[in-house]
Phi, psi and omega in degrees: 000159196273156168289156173226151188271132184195176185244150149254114196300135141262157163074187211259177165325146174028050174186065169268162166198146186240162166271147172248144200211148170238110172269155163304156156267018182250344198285197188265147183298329196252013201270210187274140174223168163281331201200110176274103197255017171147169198216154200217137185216097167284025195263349233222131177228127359308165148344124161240135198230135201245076210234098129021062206294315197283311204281337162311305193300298190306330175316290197294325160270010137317318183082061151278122173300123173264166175292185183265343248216308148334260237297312196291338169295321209251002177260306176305326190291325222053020182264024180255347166264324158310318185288358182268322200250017168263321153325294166348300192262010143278344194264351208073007209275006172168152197295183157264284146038257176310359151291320089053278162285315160264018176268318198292333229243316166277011147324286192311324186254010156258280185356299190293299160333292162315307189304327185285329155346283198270015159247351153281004169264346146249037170268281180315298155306300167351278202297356190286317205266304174323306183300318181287338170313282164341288201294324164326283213304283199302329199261325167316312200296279189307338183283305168323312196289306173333288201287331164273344173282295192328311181294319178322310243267327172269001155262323167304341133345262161305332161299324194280319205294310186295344179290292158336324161285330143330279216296336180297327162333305196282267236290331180281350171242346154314332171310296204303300200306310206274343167300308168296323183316298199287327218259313176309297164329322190281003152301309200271345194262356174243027125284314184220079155312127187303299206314309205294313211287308186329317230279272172293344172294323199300308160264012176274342186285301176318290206323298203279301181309316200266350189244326177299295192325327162334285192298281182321319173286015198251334178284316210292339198259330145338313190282313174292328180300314124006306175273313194272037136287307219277328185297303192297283205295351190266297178306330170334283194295327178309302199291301171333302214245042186241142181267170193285139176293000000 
């Protein structure tokens, strides 16, 4: 069996990270391996892979098999393009020097990638954390006004409650006054009840009605005895006061 380039599982439940390793392809995956050449930890973003370039390359022109999991490690590493373009310069197909060369240039342009990579991946964090500040901020924000209405709502509260205990205080001593008010009264109405005094106007009302017709009739049959006093006694005084010729 061939060696194969593979990973041995590390670490605890659900925070696994592995060794890259060149194993027997007969051994067990987590089981004797020969040579442990870098470790790969997907728990982490981007991915950090810690990888043994030369003994990786050497493996492999060894003819060591990689896993398929392997081989994308090792592709991402560029040591699966080194080992294309070092055949190249076995085959004759460019020295090495230009083999070299263009190992520098896709190097240079996988840097970059990763780096833009990985800034838009703390770009993306940035604005993750800005936002949650914000949202953070803004529910803090609602929370003050909640605790300040609420700290309001108990004092207009408390305020209505001292009002209310006033007022009942006022309304508990207002009884006492109209108790005296009432226990006095029944004095002045049993000096001068309205009904009694209604009582004698009334008949004093009667008194005066049954005794005027009386009295008119009494002027009227008066009044000619009256004229003929005044008719006899009026020449009397006229002949008195005619003077002598």
């Amino acid at each position: 069996m061939p060696v194969k380039i593979r990973l041995a599982r590390h670490g605890r439940k659900r925070n696994a990270f592995y060794h890259i390793v060149a194993a027997d392809g007969r051994a067990p995956r987590d089981g004797k391996y020969i040579e442990r050449i870098g470790s790969y930890n997907p728990n982490t973003n981007p991915a950090t892979i810690d990888l043994n370039f030369d003994k990786a390359l050497e493996w492999l022109m060894k003819g060591a098999q990689p896993t398929d999991t392997a081989r994308a490690i090792l592709s991402y590493e560029g040591v699966m393009y080194k080992k294309h373009l070092l055949g190249g310069v076995a085959k004759g197909a460019f020295d090495e020097a230009a083999a070299e060369a263009k190992y520098t240039a896709w190097k240079n342009d996988k840097l970059a990638k990763i780096n833009a990579n990985k800034e838009g991946i703390a770009k993306v964090k940035d604005d993750d954390l800005k936002s949650r500040l914000d949202a953070e901020t803004k529910i803090n924000e609602l929370r003050m006004q909640a605790i300040a209405k609420q700290n309001s709502d108990l004092v207009a509260a408390a305020e209505a409650e001292a009002k209310e205990k006033e007022e009942a205080k006022i309304a508990a001593q207002t009884p006492v006054v109209e108790e005296k008010v009432d226990e006095e009264a029944p004095v002045v109405e049993a000096e001068a009840p309205k009904e009694e005094v209604a009582k004698e106007t009334a008949k004093v009302e009667e008194k005066v009605a049954k005794e005027t017709p009386k009295a008119e009739e009494k002027v009227v049959e008066e009044a000619p005895k009256a004229e003929k006093k005044v008719a006899k006694e009026t020449p009397k005084a006229e002949t008195e006061e005619k003077p002598k010729a």
